[in-house]
DORO-164373 format. One line per 10 residues: number of its first residue (from 1); their letters; for each residue x, y, z of C-alpha. Coordinates in steps of 0.5 Angstrom, whole numbers, plus 500, padded with zeros to 3 digits. Each point is the difference from the previous one (the first is absolute). Layout:
<sites>
NUM> a> X,Y,Z  ...
</sites>
This chain:
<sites>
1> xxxxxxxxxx> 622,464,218  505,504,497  501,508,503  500,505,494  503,505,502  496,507,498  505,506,498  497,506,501  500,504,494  506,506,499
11> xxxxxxxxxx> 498,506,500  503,503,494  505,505,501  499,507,497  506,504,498  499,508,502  502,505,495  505,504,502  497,507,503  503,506,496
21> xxxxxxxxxx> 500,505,503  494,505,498  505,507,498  502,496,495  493,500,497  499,508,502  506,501,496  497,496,493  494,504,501  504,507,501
31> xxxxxxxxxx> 504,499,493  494,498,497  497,506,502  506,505,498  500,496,493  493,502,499  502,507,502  505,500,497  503,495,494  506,502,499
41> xxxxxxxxxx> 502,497,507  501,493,497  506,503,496  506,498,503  502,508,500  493,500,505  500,494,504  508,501,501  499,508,502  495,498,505
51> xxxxxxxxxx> 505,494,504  505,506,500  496,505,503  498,494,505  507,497,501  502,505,507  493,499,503  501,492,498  506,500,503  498,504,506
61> xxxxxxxxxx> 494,496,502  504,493,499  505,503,506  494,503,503  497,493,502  505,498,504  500,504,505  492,499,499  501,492,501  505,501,506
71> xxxxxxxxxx> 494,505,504  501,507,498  500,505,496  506,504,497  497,507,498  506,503,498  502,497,494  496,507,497  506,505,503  505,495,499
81> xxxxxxxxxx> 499,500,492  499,508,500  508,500,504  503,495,496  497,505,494  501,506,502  508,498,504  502,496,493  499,507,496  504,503,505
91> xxxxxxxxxx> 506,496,500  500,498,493  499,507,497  500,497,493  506,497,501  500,493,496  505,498,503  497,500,507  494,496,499  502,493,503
101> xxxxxxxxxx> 503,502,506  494,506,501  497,493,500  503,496,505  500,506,504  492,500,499  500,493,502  503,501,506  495,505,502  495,496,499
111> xxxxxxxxxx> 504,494,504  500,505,506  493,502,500  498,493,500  504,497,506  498,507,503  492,499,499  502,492,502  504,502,507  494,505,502
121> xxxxxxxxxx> 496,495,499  502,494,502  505,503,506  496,506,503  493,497,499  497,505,495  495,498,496  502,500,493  495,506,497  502,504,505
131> xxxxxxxxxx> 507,499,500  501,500,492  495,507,500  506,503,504  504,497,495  496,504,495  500,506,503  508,499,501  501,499,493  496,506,497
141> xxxxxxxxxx> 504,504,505  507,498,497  497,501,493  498,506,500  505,502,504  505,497,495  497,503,494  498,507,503  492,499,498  502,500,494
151> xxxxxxxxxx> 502,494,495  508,502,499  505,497,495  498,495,495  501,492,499  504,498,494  499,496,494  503,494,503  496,501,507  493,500,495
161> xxxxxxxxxx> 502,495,496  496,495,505  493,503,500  500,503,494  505,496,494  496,495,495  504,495,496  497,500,493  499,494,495  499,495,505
171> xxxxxxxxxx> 496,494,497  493,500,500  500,505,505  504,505,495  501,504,507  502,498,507  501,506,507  506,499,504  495,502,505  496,493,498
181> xxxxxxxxxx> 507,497,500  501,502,507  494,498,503  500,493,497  506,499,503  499,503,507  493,496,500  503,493,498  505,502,507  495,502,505
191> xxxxxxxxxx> 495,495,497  506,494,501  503,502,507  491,501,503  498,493,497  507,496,499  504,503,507  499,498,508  499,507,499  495,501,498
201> xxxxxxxxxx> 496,494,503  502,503,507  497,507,498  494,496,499  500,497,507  503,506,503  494,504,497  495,494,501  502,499,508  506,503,502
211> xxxxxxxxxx> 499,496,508  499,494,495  507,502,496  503,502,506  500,493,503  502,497,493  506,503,500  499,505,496  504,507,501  495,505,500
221> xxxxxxxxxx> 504,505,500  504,499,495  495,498,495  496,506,501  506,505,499  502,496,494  493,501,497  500,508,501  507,500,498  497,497,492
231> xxxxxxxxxx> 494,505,500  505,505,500  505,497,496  494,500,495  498,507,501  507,502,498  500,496,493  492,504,500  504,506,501  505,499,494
241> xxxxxxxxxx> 495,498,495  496,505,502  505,505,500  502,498,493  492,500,498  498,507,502  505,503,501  502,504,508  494,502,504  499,502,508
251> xxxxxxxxxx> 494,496,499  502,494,496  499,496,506  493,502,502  496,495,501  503,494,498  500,497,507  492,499,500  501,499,493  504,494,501
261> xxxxxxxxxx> 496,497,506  494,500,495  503,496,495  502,495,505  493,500,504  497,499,493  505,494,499  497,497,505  505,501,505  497,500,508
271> xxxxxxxxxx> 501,507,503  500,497,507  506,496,498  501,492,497  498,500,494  503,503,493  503,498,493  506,505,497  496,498,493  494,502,503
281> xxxxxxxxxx> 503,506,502  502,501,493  494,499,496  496,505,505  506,505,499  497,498,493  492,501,501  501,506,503  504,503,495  495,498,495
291> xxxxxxxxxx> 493,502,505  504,508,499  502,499,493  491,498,499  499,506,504  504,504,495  497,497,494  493,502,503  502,507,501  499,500,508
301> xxxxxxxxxx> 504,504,504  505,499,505  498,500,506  496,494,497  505,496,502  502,501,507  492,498,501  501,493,496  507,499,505  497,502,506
311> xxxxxxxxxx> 494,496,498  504,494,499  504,501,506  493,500,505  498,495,497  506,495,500  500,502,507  493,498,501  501,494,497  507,499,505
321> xxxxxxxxx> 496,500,505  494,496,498  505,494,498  503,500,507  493,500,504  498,495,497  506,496,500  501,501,507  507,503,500
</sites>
């Protein structure tokens, strides 16, 4: 009698699709929506008008999730881009050749209130909404202080060429926005250090569980600070491509902050901290940007869209903490 050995059958494995993250479908859906509404917008003066005009809040948004997925909140990035405008007219004062060290000074701003808003947080315990709404506040102050309560001095040519300058007979595209450029470029660099760097897999433990992180080693504090220091390094290069966009204003700023928390909660980024991706962040810069271009196109009125934004932040805040109920965190 011989033993035959039965073999069970094996279960056939099935290979999950790749998950895609839903903002990118919202996004397809809004152009296709702009495009029925208005079909000059597939040529390239078009689609391209509508990136530069969303490059600042891009930009803003990718800085922004940072600090979301470290934990917190950085509510004067708002300010912050209002004092790079208003302190850049005032220091250049159509100057060509003041452009790049009017710059460099606007970046070292930017680095100071950045570990400022970091220190207090990580080293006073203020939670970060209040800490960086008094560094909002602050930061109003300095600029209508500096400018008087009125916008002062002009920004050179040299200084707008980032927010305002197309370069012209570009293959296929005919056109190309420096601002397009920038944002691109700033992308790329926000993208890579967030999902290639031990940074950016320690600004995911810490905003996930920062006992948990702590334990492993992880320089809380550094972490936190180095990632309120990004935030408001982008809202200075904002600041710059929005100062060449629009010109100098008091109120150039205003609102952004919320504006850039929208997107990144559209994106997809967790507002209780541990999850969230610079290209998600990007596309819902993106998605908002086009949900206010369809409004226009609609003819609804402006305070149409602080319903929507207020809408979608209650309802990413809902959602937050629906996920974390369930999960049990």
């Amino acid at each position: 009698m011989t033993d035959h050995t039965l073999s069970s059958p094996q279960p056939k494995q099935t290979r999950r699709l790749p998950q895609i993250n839903p903002v990118y479908f919202i996004l397809a859906a809004l152009i296709v929506a702009i495009i029925l509404n208005n079909p000059n917008f597939v040529e390239p003066s078009g689609y391209m008008n509508f990136l530069k005009r969303a490059a600042p809040l891009a930009i803003l948004a990718a800085g922004q999730v940072y600090v979301i997925v470290s934990g917190g909140f950085d509510l004067s990035v708002g300010s912050l881009i209002t004092l790079v405008v208003v302190g850049s007219s005032m220091l250049s004062n159509n100057d060509p050749s003041s452009t790049w060290w009017v710059i460099c000074v606007m970046l070292g701003i930017g680095l100071g209130v950045g570990l400022v808003n970091g220190l207090v947080v990580c080293f006073l315990k203020v939670p970060s909404l209040i800490a960086t709404l008094g560094m909002m506040i602050t930061l109003n102050g300095i600029a209508f202080m500096w400018s008087g309560g009125a916008p002062r001095g002009y920004l050179p040519e040299s200084f707008r060429y980032f927010g305002r300058f197309n370069i012209r007979d570009v293959p296929l595209i005919q056109m190309l926005p420096v601002a397009v450029i920038v944002m691109a470029v700033v992308g790329f660099a926000l993208y890579w250090l967030m999902h290639r760097t031990n940074l950016g897999r320690m600004i995911h433990a810490v905003g996930d569980n920062p006992r948990a992180a702590q334990l492993a080693g992880v320089p809380i504090n550094r972490v936190r600070v180095s990632a309120f220091v990004i935030s408001s390094l982008s809202a200075v290069i904002a600041g710059i491509l929005l100062g060449g966009f629009g010109g100098v204003s008091t109120d150039v700023g205003t609102g952004y902050e919320l504006q850039a928390i929208t997107a990144a909660v559209l994106g997809g980024a967790q507002l209780l901290g541990g999850r969230g991706s610079v290209p998600a962040a990007i596309a819902g810069a993106l998605t908002l940007t086009a949900i206010f271009t369809l409004l226009n196109f609609l003819g609804l009125p402006q305070p149409v869209r602080q319903v929507v934004q207020g809408l979608i932040l209650i309802a990413a805040v809902a959602l937050a903490m629906y996920r974390r109920k369930r999960t049990g965190q």
